[in-house]
N, C-alpha and C positions, 0 to 999 in steps of 0.2 A: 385321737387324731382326727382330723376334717379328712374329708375323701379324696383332697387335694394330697395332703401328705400321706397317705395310705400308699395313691400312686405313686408318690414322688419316691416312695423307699420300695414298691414295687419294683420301679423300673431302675432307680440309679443307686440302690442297696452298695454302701461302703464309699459312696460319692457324693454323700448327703449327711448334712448336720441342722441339733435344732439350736434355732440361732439366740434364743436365750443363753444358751450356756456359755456363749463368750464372755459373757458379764460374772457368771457365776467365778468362773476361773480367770480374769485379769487381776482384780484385788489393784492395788496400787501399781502394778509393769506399767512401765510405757512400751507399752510392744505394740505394732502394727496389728490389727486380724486378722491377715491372712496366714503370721505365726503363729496367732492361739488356736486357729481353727485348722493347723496343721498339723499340728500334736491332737487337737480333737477328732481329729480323721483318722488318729493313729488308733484313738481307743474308743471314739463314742461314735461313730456311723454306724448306728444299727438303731430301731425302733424300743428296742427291750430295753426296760427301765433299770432293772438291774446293773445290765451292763452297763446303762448311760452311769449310773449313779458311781460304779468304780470308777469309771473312766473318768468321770471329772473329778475322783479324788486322786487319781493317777497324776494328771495333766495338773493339778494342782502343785502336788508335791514334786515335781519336773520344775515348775516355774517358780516355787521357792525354794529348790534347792540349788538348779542350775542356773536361772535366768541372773543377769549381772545389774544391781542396782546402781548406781553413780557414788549414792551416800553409804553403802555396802561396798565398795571397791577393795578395800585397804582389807578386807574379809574375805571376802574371794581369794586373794591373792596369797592370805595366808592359809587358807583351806589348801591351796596346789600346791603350797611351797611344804606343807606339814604332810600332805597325802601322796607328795611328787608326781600324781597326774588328778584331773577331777576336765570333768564336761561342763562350758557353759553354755549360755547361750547371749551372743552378744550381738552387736552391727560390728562388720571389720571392715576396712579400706585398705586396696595395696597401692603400693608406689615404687616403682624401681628405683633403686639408688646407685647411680651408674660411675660414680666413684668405686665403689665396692663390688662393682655387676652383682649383684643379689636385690630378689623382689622383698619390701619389708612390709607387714604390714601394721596396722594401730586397730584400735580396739574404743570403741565411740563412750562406753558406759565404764571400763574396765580401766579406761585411761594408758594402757598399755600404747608404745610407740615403739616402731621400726624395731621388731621383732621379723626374726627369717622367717620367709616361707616359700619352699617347694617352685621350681620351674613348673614340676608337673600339675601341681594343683593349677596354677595362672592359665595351663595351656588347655586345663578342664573348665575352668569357670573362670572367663574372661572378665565377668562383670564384677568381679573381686576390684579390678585395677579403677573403676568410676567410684562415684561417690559413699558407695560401703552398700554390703549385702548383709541381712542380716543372718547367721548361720549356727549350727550347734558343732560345736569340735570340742577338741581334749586337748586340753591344753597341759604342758609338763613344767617341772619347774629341777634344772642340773644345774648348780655350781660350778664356775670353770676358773681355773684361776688363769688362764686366757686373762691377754689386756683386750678391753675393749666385749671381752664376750658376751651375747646376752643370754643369761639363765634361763629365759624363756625358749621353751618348743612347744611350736604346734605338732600335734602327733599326725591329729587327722582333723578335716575341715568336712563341712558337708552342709551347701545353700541350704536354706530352708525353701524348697519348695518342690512340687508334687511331678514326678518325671513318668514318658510314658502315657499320656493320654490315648486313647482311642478316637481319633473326631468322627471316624464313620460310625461306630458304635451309637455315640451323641446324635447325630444326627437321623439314625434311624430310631432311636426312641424317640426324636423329636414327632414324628408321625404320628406317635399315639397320643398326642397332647392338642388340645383343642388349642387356637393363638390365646383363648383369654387364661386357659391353666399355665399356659408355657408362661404368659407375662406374669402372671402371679408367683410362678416358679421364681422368674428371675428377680421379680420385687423384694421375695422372700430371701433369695439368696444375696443380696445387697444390705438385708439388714430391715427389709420395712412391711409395711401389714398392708397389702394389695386392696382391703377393703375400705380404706380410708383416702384410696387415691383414685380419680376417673381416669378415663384412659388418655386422657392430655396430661393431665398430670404422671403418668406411668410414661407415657413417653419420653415425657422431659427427664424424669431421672433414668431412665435406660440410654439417651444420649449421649449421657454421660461415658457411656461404655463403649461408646462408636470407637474413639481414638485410639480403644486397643485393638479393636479387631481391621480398621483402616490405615494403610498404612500415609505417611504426612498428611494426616488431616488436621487442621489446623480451627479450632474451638474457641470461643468467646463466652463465657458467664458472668454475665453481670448484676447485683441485685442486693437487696438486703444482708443483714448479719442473722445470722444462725437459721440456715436455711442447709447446710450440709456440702454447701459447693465441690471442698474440697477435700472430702473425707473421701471418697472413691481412690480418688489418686495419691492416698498417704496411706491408705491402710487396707486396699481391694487387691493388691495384685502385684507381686515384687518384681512385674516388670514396668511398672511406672515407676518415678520420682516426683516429688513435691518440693518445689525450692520455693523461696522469698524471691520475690520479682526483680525486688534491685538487690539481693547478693549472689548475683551472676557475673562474670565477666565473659570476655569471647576467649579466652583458653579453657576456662572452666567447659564453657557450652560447647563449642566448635573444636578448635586445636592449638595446642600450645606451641607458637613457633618455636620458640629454643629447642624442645628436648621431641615435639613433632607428636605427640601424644594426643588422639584424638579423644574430643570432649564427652560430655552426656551422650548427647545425639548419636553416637556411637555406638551403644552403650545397650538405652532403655529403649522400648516400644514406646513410650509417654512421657515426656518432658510438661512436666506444668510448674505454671506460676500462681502462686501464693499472693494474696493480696496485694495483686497486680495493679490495682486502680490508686489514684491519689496524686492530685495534681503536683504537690510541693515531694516526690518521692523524684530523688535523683536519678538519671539513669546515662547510659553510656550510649551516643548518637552512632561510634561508630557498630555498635553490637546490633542496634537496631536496622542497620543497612546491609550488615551477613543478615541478619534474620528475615529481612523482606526477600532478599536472594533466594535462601534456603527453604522457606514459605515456600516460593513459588515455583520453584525448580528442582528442589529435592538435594541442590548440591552447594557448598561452598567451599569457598577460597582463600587460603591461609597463604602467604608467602606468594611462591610458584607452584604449588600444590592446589589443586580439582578435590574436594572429595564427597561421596554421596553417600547418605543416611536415609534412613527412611521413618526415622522418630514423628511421630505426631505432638503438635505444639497445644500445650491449652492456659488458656489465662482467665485467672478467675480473681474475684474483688467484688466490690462494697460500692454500690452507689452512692452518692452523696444527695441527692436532693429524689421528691418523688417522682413517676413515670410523667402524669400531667405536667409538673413542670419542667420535667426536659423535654418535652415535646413541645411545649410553647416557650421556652427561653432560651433552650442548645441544643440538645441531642445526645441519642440515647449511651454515646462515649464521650462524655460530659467528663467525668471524673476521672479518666487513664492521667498518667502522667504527660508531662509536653511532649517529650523527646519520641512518643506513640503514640500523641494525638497526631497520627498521620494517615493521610487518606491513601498512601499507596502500601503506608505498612499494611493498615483494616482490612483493604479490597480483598488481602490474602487469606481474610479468614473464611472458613467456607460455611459456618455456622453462628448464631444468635442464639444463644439459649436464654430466654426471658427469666431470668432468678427472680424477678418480683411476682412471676407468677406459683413460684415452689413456693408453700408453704412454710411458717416455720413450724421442727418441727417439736412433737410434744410427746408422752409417756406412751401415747394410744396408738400413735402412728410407726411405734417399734415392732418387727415382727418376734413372736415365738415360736412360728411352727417350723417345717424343716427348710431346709434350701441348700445347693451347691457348700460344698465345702469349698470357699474364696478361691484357696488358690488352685483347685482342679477348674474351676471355672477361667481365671485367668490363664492355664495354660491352654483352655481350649479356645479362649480367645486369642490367644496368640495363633495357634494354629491355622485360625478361620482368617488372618491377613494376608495367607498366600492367595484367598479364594476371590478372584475379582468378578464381580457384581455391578459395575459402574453402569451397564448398559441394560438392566435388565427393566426399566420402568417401560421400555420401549417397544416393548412386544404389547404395550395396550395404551399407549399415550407418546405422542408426539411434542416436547416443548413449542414454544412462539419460535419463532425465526428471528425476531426483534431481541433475543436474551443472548448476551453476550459469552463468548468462549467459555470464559472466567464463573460468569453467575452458571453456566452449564454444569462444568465440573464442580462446583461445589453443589451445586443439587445433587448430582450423580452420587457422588460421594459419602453424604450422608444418607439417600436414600439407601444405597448398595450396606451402608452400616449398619444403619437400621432392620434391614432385610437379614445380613449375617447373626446380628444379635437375635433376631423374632424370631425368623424364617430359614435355618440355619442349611437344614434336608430343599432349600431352593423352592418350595411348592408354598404357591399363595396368590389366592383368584386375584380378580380386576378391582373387586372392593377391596381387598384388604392392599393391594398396592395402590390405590389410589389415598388414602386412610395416609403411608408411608411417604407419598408425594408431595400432596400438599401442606405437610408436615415439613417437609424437607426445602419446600419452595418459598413457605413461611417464615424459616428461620436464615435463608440466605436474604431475602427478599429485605430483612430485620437489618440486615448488613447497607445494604443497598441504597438504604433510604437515608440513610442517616448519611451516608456519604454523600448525597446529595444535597441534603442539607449544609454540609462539610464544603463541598466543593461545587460550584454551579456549573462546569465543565462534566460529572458526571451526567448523564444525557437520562431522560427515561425511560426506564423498561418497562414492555407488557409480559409480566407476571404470570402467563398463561400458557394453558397448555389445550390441544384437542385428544379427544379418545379417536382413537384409530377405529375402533367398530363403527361406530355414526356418524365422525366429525364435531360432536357435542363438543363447546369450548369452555372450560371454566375456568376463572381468574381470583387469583389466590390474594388476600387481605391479612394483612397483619393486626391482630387480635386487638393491640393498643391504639391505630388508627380507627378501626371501627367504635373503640369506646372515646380515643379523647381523639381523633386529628384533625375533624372538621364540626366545628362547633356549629351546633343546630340551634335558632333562634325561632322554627316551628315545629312540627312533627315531621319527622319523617316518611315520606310515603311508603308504604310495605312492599314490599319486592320481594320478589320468588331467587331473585339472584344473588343476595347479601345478604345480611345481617347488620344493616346499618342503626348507630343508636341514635334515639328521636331524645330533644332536651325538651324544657319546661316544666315549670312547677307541678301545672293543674291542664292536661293534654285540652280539656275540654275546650278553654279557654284559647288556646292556642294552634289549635283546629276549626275555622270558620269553615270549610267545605262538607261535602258531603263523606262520611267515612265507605270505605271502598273494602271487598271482602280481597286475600290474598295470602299470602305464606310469611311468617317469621323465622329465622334461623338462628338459635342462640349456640353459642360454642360453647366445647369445656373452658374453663377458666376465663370464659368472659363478663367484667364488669359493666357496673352501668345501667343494670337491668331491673326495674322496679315493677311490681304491679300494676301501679298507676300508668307508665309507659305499656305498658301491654295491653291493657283492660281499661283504664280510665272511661278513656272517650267512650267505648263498646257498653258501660253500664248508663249512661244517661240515657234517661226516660222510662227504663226498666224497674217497672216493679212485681214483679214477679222472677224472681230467680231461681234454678236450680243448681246446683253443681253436684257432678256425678264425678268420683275420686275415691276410690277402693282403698285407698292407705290414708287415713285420716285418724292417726289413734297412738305414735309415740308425742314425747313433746314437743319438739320440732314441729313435727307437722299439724298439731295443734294451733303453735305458734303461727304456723301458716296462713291458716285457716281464719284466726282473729285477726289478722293481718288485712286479709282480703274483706274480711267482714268490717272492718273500720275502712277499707277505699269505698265500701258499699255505701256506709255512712256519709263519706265526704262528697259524692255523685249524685246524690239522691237530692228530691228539691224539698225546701223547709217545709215540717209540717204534712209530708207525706209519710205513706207508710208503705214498707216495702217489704214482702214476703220473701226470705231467703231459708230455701230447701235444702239440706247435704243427703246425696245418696252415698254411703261406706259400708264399708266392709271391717267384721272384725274378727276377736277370734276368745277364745275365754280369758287368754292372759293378760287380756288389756280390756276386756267390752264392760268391766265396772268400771272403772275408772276414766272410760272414754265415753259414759253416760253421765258420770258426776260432771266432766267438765261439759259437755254439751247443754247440761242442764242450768250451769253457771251462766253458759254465756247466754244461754236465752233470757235469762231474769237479766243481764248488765245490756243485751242489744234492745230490749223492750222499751228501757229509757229512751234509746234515741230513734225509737220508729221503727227499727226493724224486728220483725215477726219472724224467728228463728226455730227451726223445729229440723227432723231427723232421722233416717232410718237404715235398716244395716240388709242389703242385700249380698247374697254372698256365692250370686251370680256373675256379677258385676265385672269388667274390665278395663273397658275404654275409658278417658275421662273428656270430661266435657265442662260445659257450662251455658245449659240455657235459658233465652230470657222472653220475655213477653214483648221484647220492642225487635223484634226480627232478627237477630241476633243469635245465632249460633258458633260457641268458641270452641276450640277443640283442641285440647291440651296433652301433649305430649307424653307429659310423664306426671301429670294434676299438679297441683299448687308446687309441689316439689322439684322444683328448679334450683336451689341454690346448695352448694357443698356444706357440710360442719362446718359451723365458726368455731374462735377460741372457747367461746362460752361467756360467762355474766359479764367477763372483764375486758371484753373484743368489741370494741367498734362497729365488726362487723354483724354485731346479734343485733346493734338495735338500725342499724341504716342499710336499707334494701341494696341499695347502689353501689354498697364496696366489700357485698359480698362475691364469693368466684359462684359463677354459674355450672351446672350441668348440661351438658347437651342437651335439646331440645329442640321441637319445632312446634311451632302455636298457627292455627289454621283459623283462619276468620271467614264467616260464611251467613251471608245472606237468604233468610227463609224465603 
């Protein structure tokens, strides 16, 4: 085990599983996670392999003896009818039928319909009477020669999910977790491998989990296919739902006038939609006018009836065209249907979360080590919605006075989520809420613009906020304006205050002035970012180079490194010859092999002039790059700027510009 998971069964031992073994024990079920990893909490939360190893032959044999197939139905049935009682495990839905006053319920795999069941059960588990829970019972099978009777009894019923949480518990273990074990924690307990993601990208899928811990928060994901949108809220937590976007109606969601039975929203902590985007997708105008209501107020209005929920809304879908071209052709809700391409439905969203910037994902980016057993996480997310957080950025940041009610509480909102999800025990300095603000200010701000573009009546806002310690003001950019919203036909001037991206082929050429020393700011997941944009202009006239960069020795960063040696090549003036130095660091598992290729490339750089040589200091820290023309660059994290691509068959291994970047800062500095 990593010493991540050592702690992790230290402190939360019987409330932790490793998240391989969902895969081990599903086999063919369609069953949600947080049912497999409920029977795995029964038998395999614990570290010992032994035990792991029963325990998922346990939970195996549960789920092919109990669990209920669609195409096994006619089997099951005759297993109960031959045994006269037997346990399955199914989705059930109840429904009154008020002809008869008795609750009946159906059975989603088993095909069973309006079968009795129990007042007392309905008045234990309400959430029986919505869209179906999924549960393990005993089901019985009496012959009655009753007209009308059904041979079917329920004996006993019992939700699947985990009762009895502890949050103060949770949350004083939270203390002994440093924020980057806690995020790694909960990456791991969602299913994914922390080490494959930066902390933008760890943000963006922990997002995803504000909805449960907030309550009517109301979410937007928009992006590619197979990036996971919507696997959180179909299989993380049996107090969400997952529906199809257009097979909704407003009885289903809200309330049924005839029989007065209130909807979802009732119901779940999480209401989402399912490929929610698509222009030619039907949908119902007046449903969409309860839901901007509801959005915005927490209540709506069936008949002469008021009623209040506190369900959070999330709609998730598939863009249609890429980021750059809806930023220069329409806008980034391009692709919703008509009846929600509306600017006062949007306004209520309090969130953007950029899907084109999630990854898709692939074998590596699955986790195996331990995490949260799903649904003990889920109910302590539900717990953490009593805890209100809306105002807590404000003990060390002030918004603009110019951002409206509306854009307020929706920062409020996802910051306070964000904070419950991270920072659960409430404790976390001025960096790390600041880290959660412009995060938060980012993805409302995402909302904002685009309805301005939507509507020229939206007026504009400044985006900004001061620190209450010094008055310092800083103004929040959205990651996709910096890469594509104002086209550059020079360079960019460097600024200490943005991160703005410079265009042109060849910087040199398109830089007539003098170049000026100053700050670059690259963000996680920001595109756009070449070499030649960086360093271009900084290497002409230099012939003498060094660069000092202590991690110069997997492939990737080889790759890197040829990369930079061919911008060398293209700077340099014909017929010169230019001395290029690497100071690295290595170690024995890699220093043959990272002498064989250094020796390649100096016989392939000799051809075109440059004089390439090498040494392995293993003092080393800082990286740099310095040059003979006055010129000192100072690199943040050395050539290593940009995330894993797909590999040989990605686009983005051989084009610098449509890889996602790393955090960074590049310092230019005149000797």
């Amino acid at each position: 085990m990593t010493e991540l998971d050592k702690k992790i069964n230290q402190h939360f031992g019987g409330k932790v599983v490793r998240k391989d073994l969902t895969k081990l024990v599903k086999g063919n079920a369609i069953v949600p996670t947080y049912v497999l990893e409920y029977l795995l909490g029964q038998y395999c939360a614990t570290d010992d392999e032994e035990t792991i190893y029963q325990g998922v032959e346990t939970v195996k044999n549960i789920i092919s003896k109990h669990f209920v197939h669609r195409d096994e139905a006619q089997m099951i049935k005759s297993t109960v009818r031959e045994k006269g009682t037997h346990r399955i495990i199914d989705k059930i839905a109840v429904k009154l039928n008020d002809r008869k006053d008795q609750y009946e319920a159906s059975f989603a795999n088993l095909g069973l319909n309006k079968i009795p069941i129990g007042d007392s059960v309905i008045k234990e588990h309400k959430k029986l009477l919505s869209s179906g829970v999924w549960c393990i019972l005993s089901l019985a099978y009496y012959p009655s020669d009753e007209k009308d009777a059904s041979p079917w009894i329920i004996e006993n019923i019992k939700p699947i999910q985990v009762s009895n949480v502890d949050i103060d518990e949770y949350k004083d273990i939270r203390k002994k977790f440093s924020k980057e074990e806690w995020i790694d924690l909960l990456m791991q307990s969602i299913g994914l491998n922390p080490k494959e993601f930066t902390l933008r990208s760890k943000l963006l899928q922990l997002t995803r989990l504000v909805p449960f811990v907030e309550n009517n928060y109301n979410l937007i994901e928009l992006g590619p296919k197979g990036t996971g949108k919507s696997h959180i809220y179909s299989e993380m937590s049996p107090h969400g739902i997952l529906i199809s976007g257009g097979e909704v109606s407003k009885a289903k969601l809200f309330v049924n006038n005839s029989s007065g039975e209130i909807g979802l929203v009732g119901y779940w902590d999480v209401v989402a939609y399912d490929e929610f985007a698509g222009k030619t997708k039907k949908s119902d105008r007046g449903l969409v006018d309860i839901m901007k209501n509801y959005m915005a107020n927490k209540s709506f209005s069936r008949g002469t009836q008021v009623y209040g929920a506190s369900a959070s809304m999330v709609f998730v879908g598939n863009t249609d065209h890429s980021v750059p071209h809806m930023i220069k052709h329409s806008n980034l809700f391009d692709a919703l249907p008509k009846d929600y391409y509306d600017t006062a439905f949007l306004d209520r969203m309090h969130a953007y979360v950029p899907g084109w910037e999630v990854q898709k994902l692939r074998n590596e980016m699955f986790s195996s080590d331990y995490g949260f057993i799903v649904d003990y996480l889920a109910e302590i997310l539900k717990g953490l919605r009593k805890d209100d957080k809306t105002n807590e950025y404000a003990k060390y940041f002030k918004l603009s006075d110019s951002i409206t009610t509306r854009d307020k509480t929706s920062i409020a909102k996802t910051f306070a989520g964000l904070l419950k999800v991270i920072y659960p025990h409430g404790e976390l300095n001025e960096q790390e809420a600041k880290e959660l603000l412009d995060f938060s200010i980012e993805n409302r701000k995402r909302v904002k613009q685009q309805l301005q573009k939507m509507d020229e009546t939206f007026e504009e806002v400044d985006f900004s906020y001061e620190r209450i310690s010094d008055g310092k003001r800083t103004v929040i950019e959205t990651l996709e304006v910096l890469e594509y919203g104002v086209p550059a036909t020079k360079k960019t001037l460097i600024s200490d205050e943005s991160s703005v991206k410079s265009e042109g082929k060849n910087v040199a050429e398109d830089v007539p002035f003098e170049l000026e020393g100053g700050q670059k700011i690259i963000r996680d997941n920001q595109k756009g970012i070449s070499y030649d944009m960086l360093l271009g202009a900084y290497l002409i006239g230099a012939t003498d180079i060094k660069i000092i960069d202590p991690y110069v020795r997997l492939p990737y960063q080889l790759r890197n490194f040829m990369e930079f040696a061919k911008l060398v090549t293209e700077k340099k003036e014909p017929g010169v010859e230019v001395k290029l130095h690497l100071v690295t660091n290595n170690n024995e598992d890699y220093v043959e092999n990272a002498k064989e290729a250094f020796e390649q490339m100096a016989y392939s750089l000799e051809a075109l002039g440059i004089l390439f040589s090498y040494e392995f200091d293993e003092n080393i820290h800082d990286r740099s790059i310095i040059m003979n023309n006055d010129w000192k660059i100072i690199l943040g994290r050395g050539l290593d700027i940009w995330q894993k691509t797909g590999g040989w068959y990605d686009i983005n291994e051989y084009v610098q510009e449509q890889r996602l970047c790393k955090a960074c800062e590049i310092t230019y500095v005149k000797k």
